[in-house]
C-alpha positions as CSV (number, residue, x, y, z in Angstrom):
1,X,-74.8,39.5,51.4
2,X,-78.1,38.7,53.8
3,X,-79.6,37.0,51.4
4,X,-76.2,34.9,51.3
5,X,-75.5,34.3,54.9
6,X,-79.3,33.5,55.1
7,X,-79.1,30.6,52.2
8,X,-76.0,28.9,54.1
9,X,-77.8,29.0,57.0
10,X,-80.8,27.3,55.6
11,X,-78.2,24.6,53.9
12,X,-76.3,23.6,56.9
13,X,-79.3,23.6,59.4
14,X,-80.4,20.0,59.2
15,X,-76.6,19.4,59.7
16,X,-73.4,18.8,58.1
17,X,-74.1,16.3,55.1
18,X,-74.3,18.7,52.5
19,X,-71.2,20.1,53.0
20,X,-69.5,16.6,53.9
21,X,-71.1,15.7,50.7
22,X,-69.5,18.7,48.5
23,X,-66.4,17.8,49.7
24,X,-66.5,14.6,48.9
25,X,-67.5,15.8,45.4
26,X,-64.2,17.8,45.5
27,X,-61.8,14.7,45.8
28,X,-63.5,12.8,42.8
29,X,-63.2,13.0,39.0
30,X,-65.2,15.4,37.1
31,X,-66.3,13.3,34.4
32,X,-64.2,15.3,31.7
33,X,-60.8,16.9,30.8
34,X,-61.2,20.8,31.6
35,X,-59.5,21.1,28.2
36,X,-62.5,19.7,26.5
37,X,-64.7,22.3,27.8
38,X,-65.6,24.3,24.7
39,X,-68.0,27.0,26.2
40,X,-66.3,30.6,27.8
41,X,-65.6,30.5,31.5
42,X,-65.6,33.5,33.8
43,X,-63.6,32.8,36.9
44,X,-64.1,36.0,39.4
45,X,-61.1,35.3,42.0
46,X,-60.3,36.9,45.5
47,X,-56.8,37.4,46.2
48,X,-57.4,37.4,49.9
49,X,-59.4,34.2,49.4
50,X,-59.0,32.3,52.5
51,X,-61.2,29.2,51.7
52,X,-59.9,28.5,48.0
53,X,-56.4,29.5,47.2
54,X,-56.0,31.8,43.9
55,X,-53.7,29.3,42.9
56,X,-56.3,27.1,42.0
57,X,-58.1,29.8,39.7
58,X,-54.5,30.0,38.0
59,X,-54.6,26.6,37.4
60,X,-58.3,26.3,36.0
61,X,-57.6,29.4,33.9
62,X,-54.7,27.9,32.5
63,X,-56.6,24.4,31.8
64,X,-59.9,26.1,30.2
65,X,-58.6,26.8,26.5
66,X,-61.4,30.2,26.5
67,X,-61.2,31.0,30.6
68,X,-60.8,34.5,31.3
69,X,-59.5,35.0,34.9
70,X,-60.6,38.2,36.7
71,X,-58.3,38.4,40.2
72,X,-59.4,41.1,42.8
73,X,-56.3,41.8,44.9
74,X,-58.6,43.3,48.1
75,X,-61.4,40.7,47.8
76,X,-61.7,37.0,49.5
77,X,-64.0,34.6,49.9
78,X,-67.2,36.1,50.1
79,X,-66.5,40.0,49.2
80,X,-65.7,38.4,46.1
81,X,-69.1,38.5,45.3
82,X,-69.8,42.2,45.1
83,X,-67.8,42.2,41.4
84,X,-70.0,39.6,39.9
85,X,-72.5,41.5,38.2
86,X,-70.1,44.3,36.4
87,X,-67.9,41.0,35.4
88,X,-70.8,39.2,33.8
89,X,-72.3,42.2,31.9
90,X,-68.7,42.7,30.2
């Protein structure tokens, strides 16, 4: 989690563009239907999330035609993060 805090630290130093900018990326089209997205997603989803609702890993789960949706009922956010590696190696 250092290693984290440190990298967003580093990214919003110069100021607030890049996250102005990701936003901004959020409100726009993707480029492509999710349903034409051929390749396996793993979406790793905090209940607790505070900064993207679960409902919107419901919803990509249920676009993605091979999504596998892992929900942690005790994790947000960032503590989210801590599952990542036994998820991936499934």
């Amino acid at each position: 989690m250092a290693s984290l805090g440190a990298d967003a630290g580093a990214a919003g130093a110069d100021g607030p563009e890049g996250l102005i900018d990701d936003d901004l990326a959020f409100t726009r089209p993707w480029g492509f239907a999710l349903g034409e997205v051929s390749a396996s997603v793993l979406l790793v989803q905090g209940e607790r999330d505070r900064v993207i609702p679960p409902a919107h890993a419901r919803m990509l789960k249920a676009a993605l035609p091979h999504a596998t949706l892992d929900l942690r009922a005790d994790d947000g956010h960032v503590s989210v993060l801590r599952h990542l590696g036994a998820a991936l190696s499934r």
